[in-house]
Residue frames as qw, qx, qy, qz and C-alpha x, y, z in Angstrom:
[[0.140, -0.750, -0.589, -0.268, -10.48, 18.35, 23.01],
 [0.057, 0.559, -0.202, 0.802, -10.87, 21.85, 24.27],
 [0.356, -0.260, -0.758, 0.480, -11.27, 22.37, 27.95],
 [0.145, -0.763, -0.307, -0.549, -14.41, 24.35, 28.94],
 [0.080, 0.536, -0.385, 0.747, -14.57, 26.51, 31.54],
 [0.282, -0.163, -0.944, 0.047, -15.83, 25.34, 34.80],
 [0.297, 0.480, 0.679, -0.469, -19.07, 24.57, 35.37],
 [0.449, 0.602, -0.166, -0.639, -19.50, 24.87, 31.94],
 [0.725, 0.094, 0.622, 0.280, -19.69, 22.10, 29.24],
 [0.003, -0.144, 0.607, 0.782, -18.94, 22.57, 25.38],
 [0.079, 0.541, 0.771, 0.328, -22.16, 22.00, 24.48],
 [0.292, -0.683, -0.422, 0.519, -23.13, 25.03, 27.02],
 [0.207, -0.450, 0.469, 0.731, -20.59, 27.23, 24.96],
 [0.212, 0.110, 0.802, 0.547, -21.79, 26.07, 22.19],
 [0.017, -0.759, -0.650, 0.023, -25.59, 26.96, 22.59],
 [0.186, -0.747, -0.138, 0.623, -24.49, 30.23, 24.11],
 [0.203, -0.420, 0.403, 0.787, -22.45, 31.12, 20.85],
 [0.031, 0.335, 0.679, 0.653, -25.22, 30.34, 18.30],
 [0.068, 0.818, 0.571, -0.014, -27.50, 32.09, 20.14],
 [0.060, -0.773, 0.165, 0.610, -25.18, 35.47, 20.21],
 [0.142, -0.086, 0.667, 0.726, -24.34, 34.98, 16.47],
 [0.024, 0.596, 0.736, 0.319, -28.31, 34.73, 15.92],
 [0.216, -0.789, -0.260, 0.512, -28.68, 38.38, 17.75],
 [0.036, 0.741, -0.298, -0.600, -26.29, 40.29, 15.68],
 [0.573, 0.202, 0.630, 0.484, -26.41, 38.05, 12.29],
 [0.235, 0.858, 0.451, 0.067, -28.24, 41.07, 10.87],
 [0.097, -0.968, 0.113, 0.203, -25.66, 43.81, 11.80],
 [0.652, -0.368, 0.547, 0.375, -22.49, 41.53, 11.27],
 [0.583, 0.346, 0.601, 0.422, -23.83, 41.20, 7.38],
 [0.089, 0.983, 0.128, 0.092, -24.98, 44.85, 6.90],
 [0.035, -0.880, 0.470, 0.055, -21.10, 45.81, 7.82],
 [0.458, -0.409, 0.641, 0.460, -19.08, 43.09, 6.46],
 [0.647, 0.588, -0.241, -0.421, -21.06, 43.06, 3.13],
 [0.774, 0.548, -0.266, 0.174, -18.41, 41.78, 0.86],
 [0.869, -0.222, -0.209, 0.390, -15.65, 41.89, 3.28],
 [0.275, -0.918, 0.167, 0.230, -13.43, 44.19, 5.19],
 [0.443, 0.821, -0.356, 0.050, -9.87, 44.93, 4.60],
 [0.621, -0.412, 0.641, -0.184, -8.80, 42.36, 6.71],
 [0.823, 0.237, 0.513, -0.051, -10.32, 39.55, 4.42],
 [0.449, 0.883, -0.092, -0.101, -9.46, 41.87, 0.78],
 [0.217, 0.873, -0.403, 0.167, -5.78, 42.57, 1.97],
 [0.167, -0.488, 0.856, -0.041, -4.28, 39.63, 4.10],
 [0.682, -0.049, 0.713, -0.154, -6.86, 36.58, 3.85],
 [0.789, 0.535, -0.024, -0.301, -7.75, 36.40, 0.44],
 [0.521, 0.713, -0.456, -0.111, -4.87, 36.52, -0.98],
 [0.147, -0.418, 0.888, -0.124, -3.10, 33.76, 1.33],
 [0.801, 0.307, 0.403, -0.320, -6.60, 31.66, 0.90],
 [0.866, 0.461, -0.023, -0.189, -6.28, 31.40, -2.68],
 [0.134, 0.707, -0.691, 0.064, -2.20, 30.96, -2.52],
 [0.412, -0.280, 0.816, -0.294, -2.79, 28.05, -0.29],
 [0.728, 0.330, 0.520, -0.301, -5.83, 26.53, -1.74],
 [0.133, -0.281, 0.733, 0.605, -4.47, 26.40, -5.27],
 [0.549, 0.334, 0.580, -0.500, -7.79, 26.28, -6.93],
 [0.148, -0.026, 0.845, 0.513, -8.77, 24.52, -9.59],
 [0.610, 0.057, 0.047, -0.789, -12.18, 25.50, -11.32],
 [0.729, -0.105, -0.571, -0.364, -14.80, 22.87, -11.22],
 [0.414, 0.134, -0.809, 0.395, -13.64, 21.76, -7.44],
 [0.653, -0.517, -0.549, -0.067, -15.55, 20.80, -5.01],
 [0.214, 0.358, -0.433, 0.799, -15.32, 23.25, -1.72],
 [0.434, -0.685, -0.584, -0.037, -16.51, 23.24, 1.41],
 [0.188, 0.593, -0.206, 0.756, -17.04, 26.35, 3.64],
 [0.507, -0.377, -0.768, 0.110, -17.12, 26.09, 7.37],
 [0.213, -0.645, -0.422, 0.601, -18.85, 28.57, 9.25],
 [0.415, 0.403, 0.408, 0.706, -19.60, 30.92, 6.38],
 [0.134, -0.331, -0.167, 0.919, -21.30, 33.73, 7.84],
 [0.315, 0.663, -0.031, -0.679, -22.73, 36.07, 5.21],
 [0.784, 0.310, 0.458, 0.281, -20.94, 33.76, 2.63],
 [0.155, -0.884, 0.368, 0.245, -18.18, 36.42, 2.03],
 [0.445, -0.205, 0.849, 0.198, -15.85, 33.22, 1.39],
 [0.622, 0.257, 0.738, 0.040, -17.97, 31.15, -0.04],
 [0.604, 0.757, 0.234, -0.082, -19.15, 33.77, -2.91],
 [0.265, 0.795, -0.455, -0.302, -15.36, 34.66, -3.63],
 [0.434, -0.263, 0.845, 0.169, -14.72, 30.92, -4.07],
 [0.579, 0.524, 0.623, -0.041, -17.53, 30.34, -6.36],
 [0.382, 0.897, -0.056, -0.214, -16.48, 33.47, -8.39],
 [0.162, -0.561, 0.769, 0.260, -12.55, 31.67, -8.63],
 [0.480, 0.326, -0.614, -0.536, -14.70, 29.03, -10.03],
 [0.061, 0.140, -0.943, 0.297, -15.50, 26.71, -7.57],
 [0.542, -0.420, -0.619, -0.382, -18.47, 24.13, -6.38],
 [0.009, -0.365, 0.430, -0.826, -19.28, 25.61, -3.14],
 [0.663, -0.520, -0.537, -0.029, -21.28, 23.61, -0.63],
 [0.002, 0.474, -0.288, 0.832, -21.57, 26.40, 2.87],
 [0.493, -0.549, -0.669, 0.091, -22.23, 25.62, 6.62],
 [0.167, -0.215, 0.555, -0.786, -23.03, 27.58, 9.89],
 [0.237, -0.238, -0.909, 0.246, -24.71, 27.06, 12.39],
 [0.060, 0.411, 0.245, -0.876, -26.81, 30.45, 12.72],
 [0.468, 0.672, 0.548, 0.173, -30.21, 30.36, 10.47],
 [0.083, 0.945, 0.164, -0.269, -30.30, 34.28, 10.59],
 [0.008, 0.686, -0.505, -0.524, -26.77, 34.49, 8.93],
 [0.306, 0.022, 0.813, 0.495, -27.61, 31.82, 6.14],
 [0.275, 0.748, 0.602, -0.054, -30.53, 33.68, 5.58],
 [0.056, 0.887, -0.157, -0.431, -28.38, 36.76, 4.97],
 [0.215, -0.406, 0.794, 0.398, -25.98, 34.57, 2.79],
 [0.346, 0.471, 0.804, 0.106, -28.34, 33.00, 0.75],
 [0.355, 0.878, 0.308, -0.095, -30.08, 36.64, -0.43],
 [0.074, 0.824, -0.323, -0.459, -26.78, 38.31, -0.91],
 [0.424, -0.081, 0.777, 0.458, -25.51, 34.70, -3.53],
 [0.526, 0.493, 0.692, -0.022, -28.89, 35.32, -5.28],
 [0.254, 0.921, 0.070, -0.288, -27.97, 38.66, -6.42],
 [0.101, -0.713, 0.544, 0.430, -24.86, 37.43, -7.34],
 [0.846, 0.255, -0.330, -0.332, -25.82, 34.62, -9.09],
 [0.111, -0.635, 0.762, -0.061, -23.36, 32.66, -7.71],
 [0.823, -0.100, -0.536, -0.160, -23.39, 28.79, -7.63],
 [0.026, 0.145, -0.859, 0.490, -23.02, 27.98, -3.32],
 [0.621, -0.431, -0.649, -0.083, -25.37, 25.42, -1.61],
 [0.003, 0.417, -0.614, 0.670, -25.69, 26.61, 1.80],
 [0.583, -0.108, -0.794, -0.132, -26.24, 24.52, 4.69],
 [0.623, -0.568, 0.177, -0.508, -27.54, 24.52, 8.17],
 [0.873, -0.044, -0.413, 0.256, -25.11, 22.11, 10.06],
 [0.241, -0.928, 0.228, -0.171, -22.95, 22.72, 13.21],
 [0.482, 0.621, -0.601, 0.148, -19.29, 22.31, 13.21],
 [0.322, -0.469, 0.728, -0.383, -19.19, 20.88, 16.79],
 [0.843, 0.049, 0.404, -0.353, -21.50, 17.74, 15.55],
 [0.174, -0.413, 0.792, 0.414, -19.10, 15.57, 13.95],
 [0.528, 0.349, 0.772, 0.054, -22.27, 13.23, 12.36],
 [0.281, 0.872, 0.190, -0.353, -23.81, 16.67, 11.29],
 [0.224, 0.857, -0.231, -0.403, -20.52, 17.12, 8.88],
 [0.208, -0.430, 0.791, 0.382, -19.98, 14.38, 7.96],
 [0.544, 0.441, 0.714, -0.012, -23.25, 13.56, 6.23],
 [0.404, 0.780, 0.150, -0.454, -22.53, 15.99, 3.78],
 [0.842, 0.490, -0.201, -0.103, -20.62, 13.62, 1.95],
 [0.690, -0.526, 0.407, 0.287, -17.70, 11.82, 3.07],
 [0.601, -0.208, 0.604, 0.481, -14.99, 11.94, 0.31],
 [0.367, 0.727, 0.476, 0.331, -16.79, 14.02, -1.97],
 [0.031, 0.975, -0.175, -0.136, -14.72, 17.82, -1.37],
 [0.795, 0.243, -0.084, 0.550, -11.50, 18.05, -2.96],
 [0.176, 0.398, -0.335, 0.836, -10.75, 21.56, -0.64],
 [0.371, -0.712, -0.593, -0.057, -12.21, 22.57, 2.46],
 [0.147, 0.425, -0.259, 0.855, -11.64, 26.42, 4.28],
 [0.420, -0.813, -0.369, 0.163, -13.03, 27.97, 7.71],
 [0.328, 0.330, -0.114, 0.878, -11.92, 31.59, 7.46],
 [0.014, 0.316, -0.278, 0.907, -11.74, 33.53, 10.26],
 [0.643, -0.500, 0.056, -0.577, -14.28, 31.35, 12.52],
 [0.620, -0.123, -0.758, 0.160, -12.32, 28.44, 14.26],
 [0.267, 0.120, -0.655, 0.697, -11.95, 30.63, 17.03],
 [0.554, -0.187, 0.201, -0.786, -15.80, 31.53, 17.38],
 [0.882, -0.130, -0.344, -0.295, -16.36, 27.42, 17.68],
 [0.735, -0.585, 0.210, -0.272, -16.95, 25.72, 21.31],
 [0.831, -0.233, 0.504, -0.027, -15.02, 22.43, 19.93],
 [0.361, 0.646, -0.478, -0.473, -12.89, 21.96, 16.62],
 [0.143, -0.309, 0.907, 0.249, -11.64, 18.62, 17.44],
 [0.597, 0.344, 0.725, -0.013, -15.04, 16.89, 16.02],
 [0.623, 0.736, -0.024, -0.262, -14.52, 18.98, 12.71],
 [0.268, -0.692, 0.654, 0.146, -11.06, 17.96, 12.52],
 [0.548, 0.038, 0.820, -0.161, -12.37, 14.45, 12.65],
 [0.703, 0.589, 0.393, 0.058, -14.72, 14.64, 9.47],
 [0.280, 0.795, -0.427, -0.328, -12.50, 16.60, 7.58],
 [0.177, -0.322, 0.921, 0.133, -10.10, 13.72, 7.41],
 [0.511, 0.292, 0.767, -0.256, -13.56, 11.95, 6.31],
 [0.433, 0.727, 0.428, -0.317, -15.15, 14.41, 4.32],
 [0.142, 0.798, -0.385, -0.441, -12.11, 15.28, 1.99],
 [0.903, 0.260, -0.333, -0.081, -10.66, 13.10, -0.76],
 [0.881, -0.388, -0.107, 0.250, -7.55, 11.56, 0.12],
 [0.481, 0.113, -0.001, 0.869, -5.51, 14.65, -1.63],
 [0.190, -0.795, -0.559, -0.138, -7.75, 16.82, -0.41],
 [0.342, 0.167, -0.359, 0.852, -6.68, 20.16, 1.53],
 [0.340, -0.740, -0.579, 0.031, -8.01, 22.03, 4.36],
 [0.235, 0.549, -0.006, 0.802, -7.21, 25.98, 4.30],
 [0.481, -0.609, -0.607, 0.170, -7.83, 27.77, 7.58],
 [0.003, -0.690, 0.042, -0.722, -7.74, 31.67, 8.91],
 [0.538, -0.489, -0.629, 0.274, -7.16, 32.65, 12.20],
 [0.427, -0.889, 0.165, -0.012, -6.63, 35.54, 14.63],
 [0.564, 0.570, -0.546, 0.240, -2.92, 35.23, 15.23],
 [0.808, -0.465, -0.307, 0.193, -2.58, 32.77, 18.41],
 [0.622, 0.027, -0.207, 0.755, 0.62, 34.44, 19.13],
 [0.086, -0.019, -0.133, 0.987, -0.42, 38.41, 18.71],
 [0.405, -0.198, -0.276, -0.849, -4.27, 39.10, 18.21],
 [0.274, -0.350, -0.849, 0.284, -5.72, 37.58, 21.59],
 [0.311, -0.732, -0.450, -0.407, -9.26, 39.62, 22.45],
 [0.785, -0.577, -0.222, 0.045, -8.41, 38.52, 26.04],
 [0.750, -0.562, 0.071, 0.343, -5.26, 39.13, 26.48],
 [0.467, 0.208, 0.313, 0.800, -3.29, 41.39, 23.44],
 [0.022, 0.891, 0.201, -0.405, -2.90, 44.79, 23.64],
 [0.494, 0.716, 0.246, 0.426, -1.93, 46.85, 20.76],
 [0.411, -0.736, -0.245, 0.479, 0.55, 49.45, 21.92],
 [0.612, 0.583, -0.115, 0.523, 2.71, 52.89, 20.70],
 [0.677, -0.564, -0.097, 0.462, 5.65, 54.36, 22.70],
 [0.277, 0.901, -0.224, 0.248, 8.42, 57.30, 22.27],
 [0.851, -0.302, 0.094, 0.419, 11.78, 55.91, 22.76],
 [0.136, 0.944, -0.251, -0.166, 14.80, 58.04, 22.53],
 [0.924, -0.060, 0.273, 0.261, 17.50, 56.78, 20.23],
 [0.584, -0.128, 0.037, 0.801, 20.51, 58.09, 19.93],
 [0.075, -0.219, 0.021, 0.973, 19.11, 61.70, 20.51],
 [0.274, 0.009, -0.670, -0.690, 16.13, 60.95, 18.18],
 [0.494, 0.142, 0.541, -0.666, 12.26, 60.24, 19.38],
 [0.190, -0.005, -0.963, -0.192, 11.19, 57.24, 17.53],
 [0.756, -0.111, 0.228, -0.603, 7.62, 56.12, 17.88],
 [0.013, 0.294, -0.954, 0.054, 7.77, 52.66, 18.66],
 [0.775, -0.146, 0.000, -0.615, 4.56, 49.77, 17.94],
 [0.055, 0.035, -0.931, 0.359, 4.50, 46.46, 20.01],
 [0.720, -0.330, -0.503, -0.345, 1.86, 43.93, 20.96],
 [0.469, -0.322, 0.645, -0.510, 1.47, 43.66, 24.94],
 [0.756, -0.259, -0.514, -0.312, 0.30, 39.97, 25.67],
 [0.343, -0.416, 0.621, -0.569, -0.53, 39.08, 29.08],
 [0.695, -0.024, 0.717, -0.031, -1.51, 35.35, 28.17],
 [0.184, 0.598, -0.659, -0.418, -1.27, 32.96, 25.84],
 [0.167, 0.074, -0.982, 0.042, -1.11, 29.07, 27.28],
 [0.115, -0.473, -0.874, 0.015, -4.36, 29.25, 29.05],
 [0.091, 0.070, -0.031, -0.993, -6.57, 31.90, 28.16],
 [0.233, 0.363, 0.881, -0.194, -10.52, 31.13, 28.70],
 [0.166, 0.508, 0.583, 0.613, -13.08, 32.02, 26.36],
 [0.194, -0.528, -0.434, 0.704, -14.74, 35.32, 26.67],
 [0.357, 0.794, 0.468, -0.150, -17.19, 37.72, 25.17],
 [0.448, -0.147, 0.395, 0.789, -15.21, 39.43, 22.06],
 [0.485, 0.734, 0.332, -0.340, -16.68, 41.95, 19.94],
 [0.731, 0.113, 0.417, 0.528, -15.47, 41.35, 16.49],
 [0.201, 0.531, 0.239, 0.788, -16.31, 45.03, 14.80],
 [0.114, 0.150, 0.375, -0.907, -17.07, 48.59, 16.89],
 [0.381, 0.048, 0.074, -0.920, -20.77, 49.20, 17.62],
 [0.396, -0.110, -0.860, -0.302, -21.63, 45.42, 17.36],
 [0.482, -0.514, -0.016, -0.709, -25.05, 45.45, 19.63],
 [0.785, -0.521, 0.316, -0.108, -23.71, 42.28, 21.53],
 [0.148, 0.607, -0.753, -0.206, -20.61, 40.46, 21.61],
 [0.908, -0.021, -0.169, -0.384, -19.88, 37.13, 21.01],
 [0.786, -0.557, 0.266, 0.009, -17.57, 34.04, 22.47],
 [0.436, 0.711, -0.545, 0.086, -13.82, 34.04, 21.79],
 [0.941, -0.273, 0.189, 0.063, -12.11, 30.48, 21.97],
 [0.320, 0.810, -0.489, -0.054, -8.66, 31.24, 21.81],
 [0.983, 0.007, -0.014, 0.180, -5.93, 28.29, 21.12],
 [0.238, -0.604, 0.623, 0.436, -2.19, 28.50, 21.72],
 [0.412, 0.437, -0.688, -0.407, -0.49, 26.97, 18.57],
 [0.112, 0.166, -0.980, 0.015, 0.23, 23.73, 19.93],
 [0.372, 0.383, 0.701, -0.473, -3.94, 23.34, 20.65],
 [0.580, 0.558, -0.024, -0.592, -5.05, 24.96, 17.81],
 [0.346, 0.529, -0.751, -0.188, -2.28, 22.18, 15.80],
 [0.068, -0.427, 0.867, -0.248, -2.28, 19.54, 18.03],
 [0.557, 0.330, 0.568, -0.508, -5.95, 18.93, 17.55],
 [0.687, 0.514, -0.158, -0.489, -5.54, 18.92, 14.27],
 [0.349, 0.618, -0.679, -0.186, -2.74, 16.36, 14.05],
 [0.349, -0.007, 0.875, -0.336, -4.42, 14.04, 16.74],
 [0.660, 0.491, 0.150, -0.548, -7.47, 14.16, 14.12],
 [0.652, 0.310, 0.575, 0.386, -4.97, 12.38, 11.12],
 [0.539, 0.835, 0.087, 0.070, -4.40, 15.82, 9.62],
 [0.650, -0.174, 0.140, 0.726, -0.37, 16.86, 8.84],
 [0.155, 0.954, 0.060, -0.248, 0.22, 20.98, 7.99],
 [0.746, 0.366, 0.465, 0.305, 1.68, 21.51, 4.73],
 [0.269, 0.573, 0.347, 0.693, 1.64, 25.21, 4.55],
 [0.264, -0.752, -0.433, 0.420, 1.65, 28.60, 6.37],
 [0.180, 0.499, -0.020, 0.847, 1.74, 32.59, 5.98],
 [0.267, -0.631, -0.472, 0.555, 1.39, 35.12, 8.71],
 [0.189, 0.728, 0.296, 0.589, -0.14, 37.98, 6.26],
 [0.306, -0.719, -0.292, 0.551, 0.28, 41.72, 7.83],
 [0.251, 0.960, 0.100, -0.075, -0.34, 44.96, 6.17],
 [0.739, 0.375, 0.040, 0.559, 2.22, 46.09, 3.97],
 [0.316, -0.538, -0.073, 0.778, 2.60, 49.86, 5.72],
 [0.305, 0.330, 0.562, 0.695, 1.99, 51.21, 2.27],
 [0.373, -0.625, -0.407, -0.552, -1.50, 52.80, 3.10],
 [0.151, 0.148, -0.576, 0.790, -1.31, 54.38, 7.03],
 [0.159, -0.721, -0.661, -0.137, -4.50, 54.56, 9.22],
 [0.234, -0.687, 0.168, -0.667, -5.07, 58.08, 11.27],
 [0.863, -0.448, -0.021, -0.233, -6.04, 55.52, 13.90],
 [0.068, 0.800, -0.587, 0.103, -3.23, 55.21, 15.63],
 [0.228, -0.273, 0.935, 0.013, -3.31, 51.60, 16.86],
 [0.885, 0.361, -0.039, -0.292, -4.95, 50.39, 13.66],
 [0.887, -0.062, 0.377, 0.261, -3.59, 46.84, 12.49],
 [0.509, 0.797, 0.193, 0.260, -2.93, 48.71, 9.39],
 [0.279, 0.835, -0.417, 0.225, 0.09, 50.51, 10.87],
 [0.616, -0.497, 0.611, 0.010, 1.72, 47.53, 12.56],
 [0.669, 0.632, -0.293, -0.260, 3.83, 46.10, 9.65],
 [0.297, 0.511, -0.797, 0.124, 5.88, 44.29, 11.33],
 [0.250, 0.101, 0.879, -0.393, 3.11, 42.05, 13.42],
 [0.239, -0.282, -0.726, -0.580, 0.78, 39.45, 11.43],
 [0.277, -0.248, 0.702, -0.607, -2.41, 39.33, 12.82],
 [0.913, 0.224, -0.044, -0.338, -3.78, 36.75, 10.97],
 [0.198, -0.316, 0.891, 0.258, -2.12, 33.26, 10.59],
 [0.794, 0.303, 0.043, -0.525, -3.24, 31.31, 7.77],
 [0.290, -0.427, 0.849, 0.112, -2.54, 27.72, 7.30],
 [0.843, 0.157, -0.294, -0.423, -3.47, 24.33, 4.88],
 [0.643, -0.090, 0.696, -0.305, -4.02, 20.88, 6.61],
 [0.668, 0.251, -0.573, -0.402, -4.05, 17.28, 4.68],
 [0.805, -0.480, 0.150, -0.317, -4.93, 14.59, 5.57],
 [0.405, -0.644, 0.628, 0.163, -1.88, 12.35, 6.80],
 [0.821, 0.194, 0.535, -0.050, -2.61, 10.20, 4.00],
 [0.511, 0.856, 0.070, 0.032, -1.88, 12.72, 1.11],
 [0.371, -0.763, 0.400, 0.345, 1.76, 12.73, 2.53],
 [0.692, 0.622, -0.359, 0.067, 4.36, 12.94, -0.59]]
């Protein structure tokens, strides 16, 4: 289990972060629409690699947001059953499926309540994803827990992160340098991190001009893993997407010109049962 900060419980955290996700659910959807180039250019495409989808499957989305996810899973062909915890952003996910027609159920349920996800069917998803929000939840290990419940027994569990290693709010800096080599000025890009092992949550703002942030729970590997393998799940699969350099930003420390540093790690969990 994660360690809160003190004088603070996980439930504390927890409250705190649905109530900042109910503040800005309105802006967050108005500017990720359909999804940024983040989601387009490194998650998708490792999502569906991993997840190997089969139409007619059964998916579950955790922490959906806008339903971004959820509506390009349904469009790959999938049954799409969507949680968060944040009315205001299933209310924004819900009007933008209707225009698409899409088939997704979306649900009101919170990932930290381990009863709460598992009543939505134990053994009845043959995939489950959480893209790009473990790190905005107080507590993973009680989703961990139903996964292993709530999947079949070959089930898979696809996940997005921040990159634990380079893309810490708190503690990663994005840098460029001029280095002279052999006679030659070289711009040079590098990730600064000044932690890593024990880095405490802390108000993150995921996009410029968001009107409040919200709480980043960053995990080293071995926490962000270790919770998952104390749970009964075993990891099966990984990419560390990162812009290809192809397409340059003006912005000089955009992710977009750092080709050689992912900042997304995307991975797929089973449960220890499904081992071959």
């Amino acid at each position: 289990m994660d360690e809160p900060p003190p004088n603070e419980t996980l439930t504390d955290l927890n409250a705190q972060t649905r109530q900042m996700w109910e503040r800005k659910a309105h802006f967050w959807d108005d500017t990720m629409g359909d999804g940024n180039a983040f989601q387009r250019e490194l998650i998708f495409p490792a999502l569906t690699r991993l997840l190997d989808l089969r139409a007619g499957e059964r998916v579950l989305d955790v922490g959906c947001g806008n339903g971004v996810v959820s509506r390009h899973l349904a469009a790959l062909g999938a049954r799409v059953v969507a949680t968060d915890f944040s009315d205001a952003l299933l209310e924004r996910a819900r009007a933008r499926t209707a225009q698409d027609a899409r088939p997704v159920e979306y649900v009101l349920a919170d990932a930290t309540d381990e009863d709460q996800m598992r009543a939505l069917g134990e053994g009845s998803f043959d995939a489950a994803v959480c893209v790009m929000a473990l790190q905005d939840i107080a507590d993973i290990a009680p989703l961990f827990r139903a996964l292993t419940r709530l999947l079949t027994p070959v089930g898979r569990f696809v996940f997005a992160v921040p990159h634990p290693a380079f893309n810490i709010p708190q503690a990663s800096r994005l840098t460029l340098e001029e280095e002279d080599r052999a006679g030659v000025l070289t711009e040079v890009r590098s990730v600064r991190v000044s932690g890593y092992l024990r880095v405490p949550p802390a108000p993150s703002a995921g996009m410029a001009g968001e009107p409040s942030p919200h709480l980043f729970f960053h995990r080293p590997l071995h926490l962000l893993l270790g919770t998952a393998f104390g749970a009964g799940l075993v990891l099966d699969g990984l990419e560390e997407p990162a812009f290809g350099g192809e397409a340059r930003s003006a912005r000089a420390l955009s992710w977009r010109n750092f080709s050689e540093v992912p900042p997304v790690l995307v991975g797929r969990l089973r449960p220890r049962s499904a081992e071959h």
